[in-house]
Each structure stands twice: as C-alpha cells, then as structure tokens.
C-alpha positions in Angstrom: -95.6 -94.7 7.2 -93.2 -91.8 8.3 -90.0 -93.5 7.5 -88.7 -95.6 4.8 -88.4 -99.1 5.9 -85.9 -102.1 5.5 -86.2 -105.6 5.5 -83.5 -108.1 5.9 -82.3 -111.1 8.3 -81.1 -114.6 8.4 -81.8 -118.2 7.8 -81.4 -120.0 11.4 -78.9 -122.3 10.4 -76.5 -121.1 13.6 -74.1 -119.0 14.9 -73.4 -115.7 12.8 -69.8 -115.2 12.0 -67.3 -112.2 10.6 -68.9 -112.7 7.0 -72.3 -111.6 7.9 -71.1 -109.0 9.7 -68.9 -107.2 7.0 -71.8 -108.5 4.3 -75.4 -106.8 5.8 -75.1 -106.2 9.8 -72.7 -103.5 9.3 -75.5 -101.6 7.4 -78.1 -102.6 9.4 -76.5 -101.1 12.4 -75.9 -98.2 10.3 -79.1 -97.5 9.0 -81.5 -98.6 11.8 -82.3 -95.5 13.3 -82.5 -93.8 10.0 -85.2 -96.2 8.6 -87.7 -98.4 10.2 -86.3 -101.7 10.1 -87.8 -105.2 10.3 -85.7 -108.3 10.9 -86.5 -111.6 9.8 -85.5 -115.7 11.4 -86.2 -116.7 8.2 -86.6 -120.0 9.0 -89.2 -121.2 6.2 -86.3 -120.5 3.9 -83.9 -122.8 5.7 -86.0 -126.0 4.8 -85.6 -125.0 1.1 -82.5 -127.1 1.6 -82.8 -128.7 5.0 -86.2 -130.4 5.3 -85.1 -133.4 7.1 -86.8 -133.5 10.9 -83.3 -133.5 13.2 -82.5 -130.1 11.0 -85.9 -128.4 11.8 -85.8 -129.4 15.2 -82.6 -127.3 15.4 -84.4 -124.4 14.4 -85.4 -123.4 17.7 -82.3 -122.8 19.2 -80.9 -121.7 16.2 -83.4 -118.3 16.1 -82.4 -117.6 19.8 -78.8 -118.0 18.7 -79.9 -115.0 16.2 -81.2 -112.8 18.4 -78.8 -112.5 20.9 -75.8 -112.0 18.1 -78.5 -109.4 16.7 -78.6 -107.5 20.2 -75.1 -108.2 21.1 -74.2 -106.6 17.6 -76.3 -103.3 18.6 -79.5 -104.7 16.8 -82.2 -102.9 19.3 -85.3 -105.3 19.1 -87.2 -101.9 21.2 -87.2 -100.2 17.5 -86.8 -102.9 15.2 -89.1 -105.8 15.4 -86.8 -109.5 15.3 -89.7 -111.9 14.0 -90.0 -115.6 12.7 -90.9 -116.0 9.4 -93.2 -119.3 9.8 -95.4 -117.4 12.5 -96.2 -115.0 9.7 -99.1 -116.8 7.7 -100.0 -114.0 5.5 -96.6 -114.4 3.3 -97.7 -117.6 2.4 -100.5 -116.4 0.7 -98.7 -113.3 -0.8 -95.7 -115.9 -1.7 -98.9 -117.7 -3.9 -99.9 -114.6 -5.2 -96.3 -113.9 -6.1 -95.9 -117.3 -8.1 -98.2 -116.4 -10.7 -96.2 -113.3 -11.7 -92.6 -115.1 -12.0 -92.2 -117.5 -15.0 -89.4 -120.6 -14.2 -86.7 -119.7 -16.8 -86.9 -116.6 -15.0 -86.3 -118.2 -11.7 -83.4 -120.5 -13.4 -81.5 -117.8 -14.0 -80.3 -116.9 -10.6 -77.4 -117.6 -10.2 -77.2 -118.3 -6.4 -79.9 -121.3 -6.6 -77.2 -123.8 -8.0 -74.9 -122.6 -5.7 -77.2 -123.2 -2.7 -78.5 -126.6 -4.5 -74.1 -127.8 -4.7 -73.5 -126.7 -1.1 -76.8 -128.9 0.2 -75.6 -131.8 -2.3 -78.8 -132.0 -3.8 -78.7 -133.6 -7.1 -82.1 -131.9 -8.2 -83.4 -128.6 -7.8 -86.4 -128.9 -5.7 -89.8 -126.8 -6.2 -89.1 -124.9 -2.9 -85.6 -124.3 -3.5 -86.5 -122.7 -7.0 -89.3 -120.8 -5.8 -86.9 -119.5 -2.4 -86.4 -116.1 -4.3 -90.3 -115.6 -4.7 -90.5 -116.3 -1.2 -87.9 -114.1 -0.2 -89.9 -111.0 -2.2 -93.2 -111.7 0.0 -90.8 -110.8 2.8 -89.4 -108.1 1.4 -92.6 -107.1 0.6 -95.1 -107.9 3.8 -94.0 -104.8 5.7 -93.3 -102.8 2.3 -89.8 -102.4 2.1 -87.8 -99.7 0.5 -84.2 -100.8 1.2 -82.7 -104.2 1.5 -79.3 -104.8 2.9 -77.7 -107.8 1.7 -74.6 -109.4 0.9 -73.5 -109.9 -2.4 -74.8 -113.3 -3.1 -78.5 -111.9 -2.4 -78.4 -109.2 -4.9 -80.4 -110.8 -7.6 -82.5 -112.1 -5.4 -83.5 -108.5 -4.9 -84.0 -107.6 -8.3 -86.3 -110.0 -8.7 -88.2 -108.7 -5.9 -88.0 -105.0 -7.9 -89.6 -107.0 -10.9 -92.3 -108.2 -9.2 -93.0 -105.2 -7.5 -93.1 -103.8 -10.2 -95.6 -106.0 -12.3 -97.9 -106.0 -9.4 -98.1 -102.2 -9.3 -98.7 -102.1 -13.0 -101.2 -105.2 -13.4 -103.4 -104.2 -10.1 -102.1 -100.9 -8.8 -99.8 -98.9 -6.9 -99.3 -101.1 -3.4 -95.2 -101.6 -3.1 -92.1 -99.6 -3.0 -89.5 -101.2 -5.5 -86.9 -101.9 -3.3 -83.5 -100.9 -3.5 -80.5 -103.2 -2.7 -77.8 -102.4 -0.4 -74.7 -104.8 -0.4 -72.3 -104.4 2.5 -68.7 -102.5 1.7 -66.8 -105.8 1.5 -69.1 -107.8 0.0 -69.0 -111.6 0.8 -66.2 -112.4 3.3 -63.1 -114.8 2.0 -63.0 -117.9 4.3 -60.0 -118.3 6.9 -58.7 -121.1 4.1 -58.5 -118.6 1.5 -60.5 -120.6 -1.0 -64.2 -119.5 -0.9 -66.5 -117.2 1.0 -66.5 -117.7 5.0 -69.4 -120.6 5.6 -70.4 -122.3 8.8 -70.7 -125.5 6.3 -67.0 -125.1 5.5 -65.4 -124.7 8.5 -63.9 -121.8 7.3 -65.4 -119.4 9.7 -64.9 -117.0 12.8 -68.2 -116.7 14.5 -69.1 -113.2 16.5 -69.0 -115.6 19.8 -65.9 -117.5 19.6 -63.9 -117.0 22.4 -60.7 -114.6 22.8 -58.6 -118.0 21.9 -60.9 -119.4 19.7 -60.3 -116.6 17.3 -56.4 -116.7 17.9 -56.0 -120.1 16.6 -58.4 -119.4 14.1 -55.9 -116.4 13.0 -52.9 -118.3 13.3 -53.8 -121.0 10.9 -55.2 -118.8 8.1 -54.1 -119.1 4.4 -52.0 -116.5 3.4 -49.3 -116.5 0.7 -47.7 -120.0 -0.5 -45.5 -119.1 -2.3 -43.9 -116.9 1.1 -41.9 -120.0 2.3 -40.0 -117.3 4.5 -40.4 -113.9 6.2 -37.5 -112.7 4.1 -39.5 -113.8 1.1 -41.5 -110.5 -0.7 -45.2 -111.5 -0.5 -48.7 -110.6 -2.2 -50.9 -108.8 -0.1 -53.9 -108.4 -2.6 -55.9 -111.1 -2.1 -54.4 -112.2 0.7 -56.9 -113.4 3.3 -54.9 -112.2 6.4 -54.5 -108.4 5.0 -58.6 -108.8 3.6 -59.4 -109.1 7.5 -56.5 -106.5 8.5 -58.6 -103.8 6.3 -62.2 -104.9 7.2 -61.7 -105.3 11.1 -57.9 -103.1 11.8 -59.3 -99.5 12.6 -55.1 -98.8 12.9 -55.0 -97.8 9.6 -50.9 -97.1 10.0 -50.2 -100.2 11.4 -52.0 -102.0 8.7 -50.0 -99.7 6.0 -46.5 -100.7 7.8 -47.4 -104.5 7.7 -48.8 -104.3 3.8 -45.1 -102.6 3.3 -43.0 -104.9 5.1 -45.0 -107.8 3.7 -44.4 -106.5 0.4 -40.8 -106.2 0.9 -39.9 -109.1 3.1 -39.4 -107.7 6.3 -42.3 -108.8 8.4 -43.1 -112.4 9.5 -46.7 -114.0 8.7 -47.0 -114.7 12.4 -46.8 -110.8 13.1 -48.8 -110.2 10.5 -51.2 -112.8 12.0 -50.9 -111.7 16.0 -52.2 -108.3 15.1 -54.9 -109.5 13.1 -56.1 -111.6 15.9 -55.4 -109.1 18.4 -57.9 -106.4 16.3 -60.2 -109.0 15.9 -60.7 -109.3 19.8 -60.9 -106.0 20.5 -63.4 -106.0 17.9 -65.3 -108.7 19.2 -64.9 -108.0 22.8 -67.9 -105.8 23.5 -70.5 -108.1 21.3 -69.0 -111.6 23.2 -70.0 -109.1 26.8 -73.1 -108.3 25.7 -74.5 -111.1 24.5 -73.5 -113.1 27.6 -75.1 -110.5 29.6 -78.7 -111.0 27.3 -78.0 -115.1 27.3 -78.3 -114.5 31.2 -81.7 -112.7 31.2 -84.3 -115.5 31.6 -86.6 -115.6 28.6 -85.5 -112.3 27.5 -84.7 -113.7 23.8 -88.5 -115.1 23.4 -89.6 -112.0 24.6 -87.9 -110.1 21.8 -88.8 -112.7 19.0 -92.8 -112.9 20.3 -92.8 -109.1 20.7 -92.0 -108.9 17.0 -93.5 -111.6 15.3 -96.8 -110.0 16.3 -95.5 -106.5 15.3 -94.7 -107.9 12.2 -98.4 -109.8 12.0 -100.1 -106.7 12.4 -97.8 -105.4 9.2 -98.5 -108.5 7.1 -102.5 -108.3 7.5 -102.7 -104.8 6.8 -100.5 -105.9 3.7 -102.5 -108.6 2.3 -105.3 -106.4 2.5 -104.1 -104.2 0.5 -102.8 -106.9 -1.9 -106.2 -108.4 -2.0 -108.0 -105.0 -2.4 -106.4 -104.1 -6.0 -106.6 -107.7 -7.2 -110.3 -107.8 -6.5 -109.5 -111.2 -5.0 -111.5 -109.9 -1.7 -114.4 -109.0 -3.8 -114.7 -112.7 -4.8 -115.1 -114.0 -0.9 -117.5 -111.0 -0.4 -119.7 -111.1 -2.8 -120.4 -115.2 -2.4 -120.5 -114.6 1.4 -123.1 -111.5 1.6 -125.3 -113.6 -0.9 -124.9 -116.8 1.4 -126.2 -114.7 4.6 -129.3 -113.1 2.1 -130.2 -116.6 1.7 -129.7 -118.4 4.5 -131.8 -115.5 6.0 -134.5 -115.9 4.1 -134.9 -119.5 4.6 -135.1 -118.6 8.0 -137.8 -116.4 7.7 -139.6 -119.0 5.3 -139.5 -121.6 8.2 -136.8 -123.1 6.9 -138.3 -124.0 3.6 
C-alpha cells in the first residue's frame, strides 16, 4: 500500500445537490490524487430507512445518477474506484464480525440515528437502522482506510469506526488504520428555506444538475432576512442563507464584501443581493451541468465505471477479510475441520468405502 487511502461516498437516494458538495466532495476532489481513494453507492445503507420494494427498485438509477455527478464534479473513476456496496459480500461478514465488538447503548448514543429515524417517520428504531454506523465502519474499513471525508452529521459515525478499529487491533492484532475524519469547510449546508440543512426530502435543495433557470428561481425565493421589509431597511447578514451561499460558492470576494456592507447598512436590495448569488452559482455549476451531459451521452459508460470498481473494490475486500480472519483464528476453525474431513473421507476410500 504506497499511499494512504480514503473512503467515503453516498447513499443512492438521488440527485447530489450544493450541500454535498460544500460537505465531502469538495475534499474528495481535493485530496484524490494525494491519497488512493475508494468511493462507495452505498446502497445497503439506504434500506436502513427505505426498505419498501418501489424505493429499492429506484436504486438503480439512483447509482448512475451518482456517478455521473461524481465525474462531472472531477471525480476520475480511472484512479479512484466508484463501487456498489451490495456487490461487495465480504462487508457483510466483517459488518458481523463488527457487531460483536459494539455494545447497543453505545450505538444509542449517536446522535444522527434519531435524526435519520424523524426524517423517515419511523416510529421505532429498527435493528438495521441502529446497527447503520457498524456497517458504515466495515466500509471504512474493507479497503483499510486512513482518512474519511464527511460532512458534519457523519462525524460520529467515524469515531465509532476509530473505536472499533481500535479494539480489533488490540483484541486480535494490528490489521486497520484508525481512521481520521475530515469534515468539509462549511460543514452541512443551510437549506434555501433557511430552516434546516439543504435535503432532497425537504425540498430545500439546489441540485449540481438543475438547470441555469432552475437555480435562478431557486435563488430568488430563498429566505433571507424577515425582519428586512425594505431595501432601505439595515439587515443581518450572519446567518443569513443568501450571504452563507455568497461565501461558499462567490470566488468575488470584493463583491461579496460590498453586498455584506450595503446589506448591513441598507443600501442594497435582496433581489441584487439574490441575482449575483444565482449568477455565481451558474458559473459555478456550468462546467459540471457540461460534463455530465457529455458522460450521460456515452452509451454504457456509467456501468462501465461502477462494474470496473466494484470488482477493484472486491479484490480489496477479500484480501481484507483474510486478513480479518487470520488474527481472529476464525480461518483456523474452517481449516482444521476441513483438512480432517478430506483425511477421512480418504481413507474410507482406500478401505473400500467401509
């Protein structure tokens, strides 16, 4: 293994909007030619909270939906395997393995589970949905990771990976990095209503394909201040959701000081405020809406990328559990019963049978 590696990715629920891309692609763009980098359609980890059939029917066009905002955002599957999850079989048994290591209060403690459990209106936790973070570490894990980008709401997700890293080096033997976490510069994204984070199950987001006008009437009905009932009106900047996009996506640093100024002292309208937010946004946005159209147009060229690395990332996940199996002795257990079971079945054979 010459370079470190990192693991990260996506559920396959849709479309990946501004949020992801401020909360973990930014670093993954960043970082992938420094590290070698693995990405996961985690789509295992989407029926946690969807296991009804219409919702993993979608799945399928959901992953290729992934791939080609990957490669449109710069992702380059040629260096970085994009695999699926569920074509992976050895996590499941390193996800078992895993279970026996984590107690449940332990696993009640993250925060993130409830949140997950309120947004899929589930009255009751289910098994799968509690053990999603143990799951998660077998990803993290399977190719060895040393750095996991993330956004914010994943972070203790991670150091529960870290812990179980750790008690599987210490109870069987040095076999995993403890990961590090890596949560993008923003964080999690505010929605374009200004009340929670940007979700696709909200309706609150701007997706890294909408269209040129798509994203302008996205802009131009964005909270921003309420109390600012007119331009001549001083308004709040912090925490406003207009100047929150302004400083993640502007690269016009000036202008964005002169609007925060003028906002601050009444002497700029929201709707300028909002027309050069949507016209950074574009030019943001421009190059990943081109190329992804161009990939979209290659036929088969997405299933080529995901099969490529699904059996990259096989190769990783078998040389993984071996290793796994190798300091637990578990392997020893299978060997030993099978060598005796050839002995004897060869002796009978030489016995006539008898």
């Amino acid at each position: 293994m010459d370079r470190k590696r990192i693991l990260t990715g996506d559920r396959p629920t849709g479309k990946l909007h501004l949020g992801h891309y401020v909360g973990s692609l930014k670093n993954r763009l960043r970082l992938q030619r420094e590290y070698e980098c693995f990405f996961i359609i985690a789509d295992l980890h989407t029926m946690t909270t969807r296991p009804d059939k219409p919702s993993i029917q979608e799945i399928t066009s959901n992953s290729r939906e992934l791939v080609l905002d990957y490669i449109a955002c710069g992702i380059d599957p040629g260096q970085c395997p994009i695999y699926l999850q569920s074509a992976v079989h050895e996590v499941y048994e390193m996800n078992l393995f895993f279970e026996m290591l984590v107690t449940v209060p332990r696993l009640q403690r993250i925060p993130s589970l409830k949140d997950m459990a309120r947004s899929a209106d589930l009255q009751e936790m289910p098994f799968g949905l509690l053990g999603y973070p143990i799951l998660q570490a077998a990803d993290i894990l399977m190719p060895r990771a040393h750095l996991v980008p993330v956004g914010k709401d994943n972070e203790s997700h991670v150091e529960l990976t870290r812990e179980i890293a750790r008690r599987f080096n210490y109870l069987y033997g040095e076999v995993f990095p403890v990961p590090d976490v890596m949560v993008g510069d923003v964080g999690s994204l505010v929605g374009t209503d200004g009340n929670t984070k940007m979700s696709k199950s909200l309706n609150n987001a701007i997706y890294l394909s909408d269209s040129a006008k798509d994203v302008e009437k996205k802009v131009y009905s964005m909270y921003t201040d309420p109390k600012r009932t007119r331009s001549d009106i001083p308004g709040t900047v912090e925490g406003n959701p207009v100047f929150i996009y302004h400083d993640a996506f502007n690269p016009d640093r000036s202008e964005v000081e002169d609007l925060k100024e003028r906002y601050r002292t009444g002497k700029v309208g929201d709707v300028e405020v909002k027309q050069k937010l949507a016209r950074a946004l574009n030019m943001f946005l421009d190059p990943i809406r081109d190329r992804r159209q161009e990939i979209a147009e290659q036929y088969g060229r997405v299933d080529e990328v995901l099969y490529e690395g699904t059996m990259r990332a096989r190769q990783e996940a078998k040389e993984t559990l071996s290793l796994m199996k190798r300091a637990m002795g578990v392997s020893g257990i299978w060997n030993s019963i099978s060598r005796k079971a050839e002995k004897a079945q060869k002796k009978r054979e030489a016995h006539g049978g008898a």
